[in-house]
N, C-alpha and C positions, 0 to 999 in steps of 0.2 A: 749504615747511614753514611762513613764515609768511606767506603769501601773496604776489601775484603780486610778483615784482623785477622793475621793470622794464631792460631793455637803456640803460642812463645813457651809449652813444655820446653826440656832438653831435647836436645837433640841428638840420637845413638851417634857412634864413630861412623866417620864412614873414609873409604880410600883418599885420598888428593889426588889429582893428575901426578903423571910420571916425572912430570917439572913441577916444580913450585907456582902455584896461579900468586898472578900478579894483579895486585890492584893500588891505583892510584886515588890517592884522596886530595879534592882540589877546594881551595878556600881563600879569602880574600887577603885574611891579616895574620893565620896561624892555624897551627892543627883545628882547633877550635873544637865542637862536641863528637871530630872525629878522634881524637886523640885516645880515648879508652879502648874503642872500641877496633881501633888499627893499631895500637902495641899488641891486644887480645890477639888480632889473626897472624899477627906476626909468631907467636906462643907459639899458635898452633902451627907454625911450616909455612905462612904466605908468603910470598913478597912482598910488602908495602912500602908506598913513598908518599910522603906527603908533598904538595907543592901550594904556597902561597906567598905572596908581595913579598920583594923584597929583594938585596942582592943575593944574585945567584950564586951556589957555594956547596957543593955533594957534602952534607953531613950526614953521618950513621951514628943512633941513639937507640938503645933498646932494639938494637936488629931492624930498626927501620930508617929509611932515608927521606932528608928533606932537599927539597928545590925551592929553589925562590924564582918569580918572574917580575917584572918591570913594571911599575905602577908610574900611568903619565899623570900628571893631573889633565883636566880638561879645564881649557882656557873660557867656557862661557859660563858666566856668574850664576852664582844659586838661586837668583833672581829670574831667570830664563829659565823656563821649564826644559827645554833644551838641555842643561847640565845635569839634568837625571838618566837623559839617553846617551848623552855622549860618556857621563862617568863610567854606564856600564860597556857601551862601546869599547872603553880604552881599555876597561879589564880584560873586557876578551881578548884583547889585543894583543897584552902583555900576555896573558894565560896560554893563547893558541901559539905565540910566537915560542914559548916554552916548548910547548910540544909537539911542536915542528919539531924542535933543534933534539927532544928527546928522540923522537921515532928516527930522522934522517940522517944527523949525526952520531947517535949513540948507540940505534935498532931497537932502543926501546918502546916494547909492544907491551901494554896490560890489558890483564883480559877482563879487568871490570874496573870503569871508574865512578866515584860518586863525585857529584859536585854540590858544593851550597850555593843554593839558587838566589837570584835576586841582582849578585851584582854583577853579572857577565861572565862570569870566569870560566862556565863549563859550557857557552854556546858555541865552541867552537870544537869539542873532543870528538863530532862524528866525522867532522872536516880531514883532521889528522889520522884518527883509528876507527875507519865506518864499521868493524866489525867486533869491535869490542861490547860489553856489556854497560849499557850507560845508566846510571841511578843517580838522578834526580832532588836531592834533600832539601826540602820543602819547610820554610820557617812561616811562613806570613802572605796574604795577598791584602793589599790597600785598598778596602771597600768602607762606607757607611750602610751599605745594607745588611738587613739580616734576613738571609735569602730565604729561609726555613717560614720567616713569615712574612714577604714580599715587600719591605716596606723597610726604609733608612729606620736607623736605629736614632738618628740623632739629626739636630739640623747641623748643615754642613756647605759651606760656602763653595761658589760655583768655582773656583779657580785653584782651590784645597782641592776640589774632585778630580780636575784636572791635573793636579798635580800628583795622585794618585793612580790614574792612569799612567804616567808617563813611568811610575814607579813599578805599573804590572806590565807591562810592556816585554820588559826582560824573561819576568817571571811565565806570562803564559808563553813565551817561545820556546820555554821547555818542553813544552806538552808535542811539539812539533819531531822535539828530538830523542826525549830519554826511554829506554826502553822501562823502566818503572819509576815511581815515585813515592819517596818516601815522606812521612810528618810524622812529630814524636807526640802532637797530643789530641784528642778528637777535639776541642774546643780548635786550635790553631788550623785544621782540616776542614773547620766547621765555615772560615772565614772565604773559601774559595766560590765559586759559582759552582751550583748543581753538576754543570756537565763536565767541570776540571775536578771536581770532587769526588764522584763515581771514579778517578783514575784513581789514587791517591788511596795507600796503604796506610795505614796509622799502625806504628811502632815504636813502641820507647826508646826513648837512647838506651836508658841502660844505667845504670848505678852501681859501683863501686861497694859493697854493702860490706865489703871486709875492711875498705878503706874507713870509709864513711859509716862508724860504731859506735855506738854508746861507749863513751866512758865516767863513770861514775864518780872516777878520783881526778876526773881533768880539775886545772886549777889554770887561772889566768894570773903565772908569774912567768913576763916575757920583759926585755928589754927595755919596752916602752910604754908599758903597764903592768902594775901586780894589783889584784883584786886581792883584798882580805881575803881567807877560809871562811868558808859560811856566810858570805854576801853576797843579797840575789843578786845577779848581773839581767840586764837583757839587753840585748843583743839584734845588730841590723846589718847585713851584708849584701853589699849588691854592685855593678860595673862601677855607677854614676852616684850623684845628686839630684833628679832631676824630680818633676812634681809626675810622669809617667811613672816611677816606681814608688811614690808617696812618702819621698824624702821629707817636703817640710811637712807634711801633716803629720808622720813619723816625731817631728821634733816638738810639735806644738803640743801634743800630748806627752811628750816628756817634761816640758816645761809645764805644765797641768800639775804631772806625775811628780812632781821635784816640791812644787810646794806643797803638797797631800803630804808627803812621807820623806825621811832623810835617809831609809833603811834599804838602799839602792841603788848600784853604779849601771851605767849603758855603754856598753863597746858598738862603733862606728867601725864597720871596715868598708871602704868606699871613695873613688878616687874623684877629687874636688873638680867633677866634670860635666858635661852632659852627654850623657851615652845615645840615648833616646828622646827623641823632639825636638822643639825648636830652640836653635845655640843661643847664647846669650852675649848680650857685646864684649868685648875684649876686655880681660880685669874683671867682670862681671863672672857672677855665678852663686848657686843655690843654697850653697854653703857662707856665703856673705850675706847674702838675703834675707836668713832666716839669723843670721847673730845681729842683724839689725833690729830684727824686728822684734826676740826674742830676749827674755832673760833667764839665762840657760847659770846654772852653778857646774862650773868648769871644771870644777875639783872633782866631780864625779860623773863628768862624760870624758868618754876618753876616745878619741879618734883618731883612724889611721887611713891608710891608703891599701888596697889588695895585696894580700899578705900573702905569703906562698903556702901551697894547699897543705904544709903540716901546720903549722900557725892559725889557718884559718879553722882548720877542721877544731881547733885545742879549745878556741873561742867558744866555736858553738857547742863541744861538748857540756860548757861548763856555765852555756847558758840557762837560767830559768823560764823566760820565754824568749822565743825568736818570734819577729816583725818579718814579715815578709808583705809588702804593698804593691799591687799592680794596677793598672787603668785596663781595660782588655787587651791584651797583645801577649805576644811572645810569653813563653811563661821561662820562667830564669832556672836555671841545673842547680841554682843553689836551693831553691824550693825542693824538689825530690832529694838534695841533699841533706839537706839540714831533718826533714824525715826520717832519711835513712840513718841519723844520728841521735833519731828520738828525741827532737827538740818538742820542745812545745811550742809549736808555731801558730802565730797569731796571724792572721791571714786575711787580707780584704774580699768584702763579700762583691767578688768579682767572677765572671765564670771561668779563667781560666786558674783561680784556685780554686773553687768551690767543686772541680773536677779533681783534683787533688785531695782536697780535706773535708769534709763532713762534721758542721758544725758542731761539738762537745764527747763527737766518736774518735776523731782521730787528732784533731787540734781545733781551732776558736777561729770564729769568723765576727772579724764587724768590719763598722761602714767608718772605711780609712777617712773620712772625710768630717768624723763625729770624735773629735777631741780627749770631751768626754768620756764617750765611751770605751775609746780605744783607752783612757788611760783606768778607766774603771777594772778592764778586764784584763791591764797588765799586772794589776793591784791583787785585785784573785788570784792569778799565777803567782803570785809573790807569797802571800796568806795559805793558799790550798793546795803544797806540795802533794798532799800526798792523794788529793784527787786529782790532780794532774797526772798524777804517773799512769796512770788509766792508759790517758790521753795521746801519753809520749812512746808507751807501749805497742798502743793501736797505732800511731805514726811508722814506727819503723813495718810494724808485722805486712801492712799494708804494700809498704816499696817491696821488702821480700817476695809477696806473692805477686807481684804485677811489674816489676821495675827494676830486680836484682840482675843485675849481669851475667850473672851467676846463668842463668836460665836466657836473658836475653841476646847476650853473645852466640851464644849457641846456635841460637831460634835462626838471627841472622846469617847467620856463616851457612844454614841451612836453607835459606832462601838464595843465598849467591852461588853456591852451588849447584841448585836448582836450575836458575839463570845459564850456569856454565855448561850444563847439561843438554842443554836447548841449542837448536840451529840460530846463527847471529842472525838479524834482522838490520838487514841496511836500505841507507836511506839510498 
């Protein structure tokens, strides 16, 4: 349906070239969800660089190197649709001028680059390297149709359409250049048109599952929180604040949840932003909004800002249930994380979790927008340990067979390989 899956067994050994293959991973703000999986090929003998915004500066971590390229802003307001197209223009800008200066000043040549699509930054790498290997990393295209049944999903203002247009713009001129493409979920694969969808590989990123483990004796005594021993925590992690990942619905039912019971703290890790949708005015934002509106007992919610990933990981070990809320879109690394952690995740009945979790098999689905219910069945989790553990069980077993790096690393290094194998295709 969205084209070919490949079988992600392991993969046998096989030789490298008689040089080290080199590949570039190219990105707007930071490694981002290449980051696991370009230390990984590093392990194994690759060369990798990562390049994303920023000032320019050869660092080497973990045997791989970072660049940074030059982010202009664009001078036409968010108000012009026009600042969609020039944003991603200027990315290119800064990206391609990068690798010029790599290829003509420095001779660096790789033989496969991926780029994350969307904001310009890889429309430029067949300009610089026409015979290199190009992959495509495909998150999102901006539609209200649901093509599978011909018909908008939703009503949808004429100049929001437009405004999504100008946001696919970037993204189908990939289709012009990459020699593959990649998407990590068939839900996010599912959002392209029929005929850019037939290209489009779907493959998981990849999980961590030795990082990312059940711990039994985790305990949340940190710095700027100690939970009692033996007090259910639950637990909400995600970039932003914003009502796309179902921030205040998330709180309105703890406020719900708070007067029902006193037998219960909530860990917030989440930065007082909006990641996702429309910005809020200046001073303003989602986390204000909701203590306005809301009476929250302060004493046992406790909130922080993104914690670095052994902190965050310690959270979720030690939580009773995990929240995880999304509107249809991108689906968050902390979801297949927090699985791979055996949390009990509570999950909005939205499709790109409902492709992830299976309601009372591997974690709880309700309707992020039902108070009520959300706080009724953070209440169970809390009561019915020890049927939950089923639940948290079937969580982790699930990422293992379909989502472990363990396996998915491999799969891939066996597809670029594959690529490497092949006569280049230039434009």
């Amino acid at each position: 349906m969205n084209g070919p899956v490949p079988d992600l067994a392991p993969a046998g050994p096989a030789a490298l070239p008689a040089t080290r293959p080199r590949i570039l991973f190219l990105h707007l703000t930071g490694q981002g969800q290449f980051q696991f999986f370009g230390t990984w090929l590093a392990a194994q003998g690759w060369d990798v660089t990562f390049a994303h915004g920023g000032v320019d500066r050869i660092e080497e971590v973990d045997v791989c190197r970072t660049r940074r390229f030059r982010i202009r802003d664009t001078l036409i307001p968010r108000s012009d649709f026009r600042h969609l197209l020039d944003h991603a223009a200027q990315n290119c800008r800064g990206a391609t001028e990068l690798m010029f200066r790599m290829r003509h000043a420095e001779g660096y040549v790789p033989d496969v680059v991926m780029a994350h699509v969307g904001w310009g930054v890889g429309l430029g790498v067949k300009l610089v390297w026409p015979d290199c290997r190009y992959i495509a990393y495909h998150e999102w295209y901006y539609t209200d149709r649901n093509w599978d049944k011909g018909r908008a999903e939703r009503p949808s203002d004429v100049m929001d359409q437009v405004a999504d247009r100008m946001r696919n713009l970037p993204i189908t001129a990939e289709f012009d250049l990459a020699d593959a493409h990649w998407c990590p979920t068939r839900f996010q694969a599912s959002r392209f048109p029929p005929a850019l969808r037939d290209r489009i590989t779907v493959l998981a990123d990849g999980v961590d599952c030795d990082l990312h483990r059940p711990d039994p004796t985790a305990r949340i005594d940190l710095d700027w929180v100690a939970i009692p021993p033996g007090m259910p925590v639950l637990t909400y992690a995600t970039r932003g604040m914003e009502p796309l990942r179902g921030f205040p619905q998330f709180l309105r039912a703890i406020e719900r949840l708070q007067r029902q019971r006193q037998d219960f703290h909530t860990v917030i890790l989440a930065n007082d932003a909006v990641s996702y949708g429309s910005r809020l005015p200046a001073g303003d934002s989602w986390w204000l909004r909701m203590m306005d509106q809301l009476d929250l007992d302060h004493r046992r919610l406790h909130v922080n800002a993104m914690r670095p990933r052994e902190e965050y990981a310690t959270v979720l070990q030690a939580s009773t249930a995990h929240v995880y809320f999304t509107e249809p879109f991108v689906t968050s690394w902390s979801l297949t994380e927090a699985l791979a952690m055996g949390c009990l995740v509570v999950g909005s009945n939205t499709a790109p979790v409902r492709e992830m979790i299976e309601d009372m098999e591997n974690g709880l689905i309700v309707d992020m927008d039902d108070a009520e219910e959300v706080a009724e069945t953070l209440s169970w989790a809390i009561d019915t340990p020890d049927r939950a553990h089923a639940l948290r069980q079937a969580a982790r077993a699930g990422v293992l067979a379909r989502q472990d790096a363990a396996h998915v690393f491999p799969a891939k290094e066996a597809l670029l390989r594959a690529m490497l194998a092949q006569s280049p295709v230039t434009g």
